[in-house]
N, C-alpha and C positions, 0 to 999 in steps of 0.2 A: 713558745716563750717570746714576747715581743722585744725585751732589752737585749743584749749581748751581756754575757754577766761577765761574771772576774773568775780567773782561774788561778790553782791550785795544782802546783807540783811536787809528787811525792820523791826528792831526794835525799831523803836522810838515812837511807840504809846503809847496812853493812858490805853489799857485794860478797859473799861469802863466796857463793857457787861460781863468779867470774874470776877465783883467785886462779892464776899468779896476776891475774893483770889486773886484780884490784889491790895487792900487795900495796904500792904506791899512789895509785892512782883512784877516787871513787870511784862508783859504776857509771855515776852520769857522764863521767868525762873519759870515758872506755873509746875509743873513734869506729863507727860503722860509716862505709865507704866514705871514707877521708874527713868526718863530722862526729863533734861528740854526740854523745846520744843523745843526752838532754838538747843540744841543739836542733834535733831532728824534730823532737818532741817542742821546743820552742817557738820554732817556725811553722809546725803545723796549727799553732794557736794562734797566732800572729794572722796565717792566711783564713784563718774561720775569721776572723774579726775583732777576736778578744785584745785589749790594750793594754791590758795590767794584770799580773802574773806573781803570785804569792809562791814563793820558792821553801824549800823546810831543806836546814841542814844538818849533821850530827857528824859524821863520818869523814873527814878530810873538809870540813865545812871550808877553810881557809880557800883551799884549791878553788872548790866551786864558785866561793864568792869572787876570788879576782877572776877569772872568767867569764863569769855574769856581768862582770863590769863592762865590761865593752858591747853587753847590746843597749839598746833601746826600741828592740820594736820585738816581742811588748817589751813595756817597762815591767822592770824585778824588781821586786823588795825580796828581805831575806825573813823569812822566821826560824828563830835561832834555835836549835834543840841540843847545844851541845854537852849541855849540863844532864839531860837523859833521853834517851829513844823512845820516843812516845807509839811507833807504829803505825798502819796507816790512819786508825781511826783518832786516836791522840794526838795523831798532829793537825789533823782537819779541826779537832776541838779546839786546839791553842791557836788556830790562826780564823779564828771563827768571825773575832769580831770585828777582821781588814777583809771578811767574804761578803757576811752578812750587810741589810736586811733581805737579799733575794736570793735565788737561787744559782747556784756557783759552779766550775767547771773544777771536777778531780781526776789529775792525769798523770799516770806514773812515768819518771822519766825516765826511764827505760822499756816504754811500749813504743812499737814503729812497725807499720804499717805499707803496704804498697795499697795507694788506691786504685780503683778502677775507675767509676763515673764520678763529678763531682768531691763534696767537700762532707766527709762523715764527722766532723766534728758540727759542721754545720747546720748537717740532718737531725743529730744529736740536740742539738739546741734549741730547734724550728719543729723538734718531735716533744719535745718537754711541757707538758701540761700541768701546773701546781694545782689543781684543781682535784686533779686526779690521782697525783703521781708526789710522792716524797725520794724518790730518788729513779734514774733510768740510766740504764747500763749499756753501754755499747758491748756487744757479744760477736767475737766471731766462729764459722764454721771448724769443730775440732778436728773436719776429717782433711782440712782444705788447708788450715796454719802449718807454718813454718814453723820445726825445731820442739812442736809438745806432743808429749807421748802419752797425757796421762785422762782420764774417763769423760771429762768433762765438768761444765759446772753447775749448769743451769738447765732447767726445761723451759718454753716460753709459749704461750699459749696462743690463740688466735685472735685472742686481745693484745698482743704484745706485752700480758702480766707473767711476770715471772713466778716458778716455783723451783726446790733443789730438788733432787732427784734422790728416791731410795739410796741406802747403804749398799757399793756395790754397786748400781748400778751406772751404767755407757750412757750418756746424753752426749747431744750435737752441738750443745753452745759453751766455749770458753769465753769467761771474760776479758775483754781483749784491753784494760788498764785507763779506760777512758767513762767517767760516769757524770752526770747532774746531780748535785747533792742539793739539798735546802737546809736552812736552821732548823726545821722540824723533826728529820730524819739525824739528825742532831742531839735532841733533846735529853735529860736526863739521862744523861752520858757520866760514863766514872771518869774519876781525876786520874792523871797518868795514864800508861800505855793498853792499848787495848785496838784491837783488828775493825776496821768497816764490815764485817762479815758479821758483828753485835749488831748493828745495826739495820743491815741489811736484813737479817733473818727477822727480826720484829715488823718493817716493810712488808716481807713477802705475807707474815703472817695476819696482817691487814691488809693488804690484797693492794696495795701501795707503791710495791717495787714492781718496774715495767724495763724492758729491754727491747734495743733494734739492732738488727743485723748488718756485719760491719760489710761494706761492698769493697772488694777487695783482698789483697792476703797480707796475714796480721803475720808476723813473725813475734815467736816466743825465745829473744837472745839471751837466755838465762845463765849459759856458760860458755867458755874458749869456741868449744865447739859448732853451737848455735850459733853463736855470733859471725864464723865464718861462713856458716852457709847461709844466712839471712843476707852479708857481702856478696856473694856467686850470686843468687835469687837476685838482687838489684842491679846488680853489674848488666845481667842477662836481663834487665825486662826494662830497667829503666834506664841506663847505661850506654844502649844501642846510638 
């Protein structure tokens, strides 16, 4: 991809599985070692290069917005969902036309990562070929992640094109919350809520959807639990 696009954060959920401490608080603003989480996820867009950053809110939307206030690198805007939960694929459609016309960074904000070489959102971006590809997925190792217990998501092949895996079956790649989307892989989208996994599967099934491996270990903070041990994991590797 030769421009840097604009990116897309998915914070309007519910936090259900991080309750008691989404009780009051959303999930983005949960603190992993001493940083909300959407701030983790913040600054790692900011250090790939992206400048401007479309935020989705529902759920304690108020919290997050005054929060957000106080950065500027990137700059936030907010798109509003408070009136209903569109999901992740329905909220990328409502904020489609501050992404569009090129191709766009979708990044949940509560994925975080420990990297090892270099900048994987970077590779992400500098790996993105519209030519070839309506969407690409950053995938990390399911045997190698932080805090996920569950088969996997994807297969990926020696093209870097993705396919799912039988019913039942263990694969090696999760996706680790970080993808390229385009208007295309967009297209003839239903009104209201509805999952990026619609869209995705139509990709794979044109041979469209492509994935790279994340260099580094992704942690999955999805509850109380995870969340402190992804804490330990940084303390210990990045922390020293």
């Amino acid at each position: 991809m030769s421009a840097t696009p604009l990116a897309f954060v998915l914070a309007a959920g519910l936090g259900t599985r991080m309750r008691p401490l989404t009780d009051h608080v959303p999930k983005p603003l949960v603190r992993l070692a001493g940083r909300a989480l959407i701030d983790h996820v913040l600054d790692r867009i900011a250090e790939a290069g992206i400048a401007e950053a479309v935020v989705n809110v529902h759920y304690l939307a108020d919290l997050i917005e005054t929060h957000l206030a106080t950065r500027n690198r990137p700059r936030v805007s907010i798109s509003d969902e408070r009136e209903a939960l569109l999901e992740t694929g329905g909220g990328v459609r409502k904020a489609l036309g501050r992404l569009a016309p090129g191709p766009f960074l979708v990044h949940n904000s509560d994925t975080v990562w420990i990297e090892r070489e270099g900048c994987n959102l970077r590779r992400l971006i500098e790996t993105f070929d519209a030519e070839r590809m309506d969407g690409l997925l950053l995938l990390a190792d399911r045997t190698t992640s932080l805090g996920y217990a569950g088969r996997g998501d994807f297969l990926l092949d020696g093209q870097g094109r993705i396919t799912k895996p039988a019913k039942g079956e263990t694969v090696s790649h999760v996706f680790a919350g970080a993808s390229i989307a385009t208007p295309r892989l967009m297209r003839e989208t239903p009104d209201g809520p509805f999952s990026l996994n619609l869209v995705w599967d139509r990709a794979i099934a044109e041979g469209r959807l492509y994935g790279i491996e994340l260099n580094g270990t992704w942690m999955h903070v999805g509850d109380p639990s995870a969340l402190a041990r992804a804490e330990a994991l940084i303390e210990r590797t990045v922390g020293k």
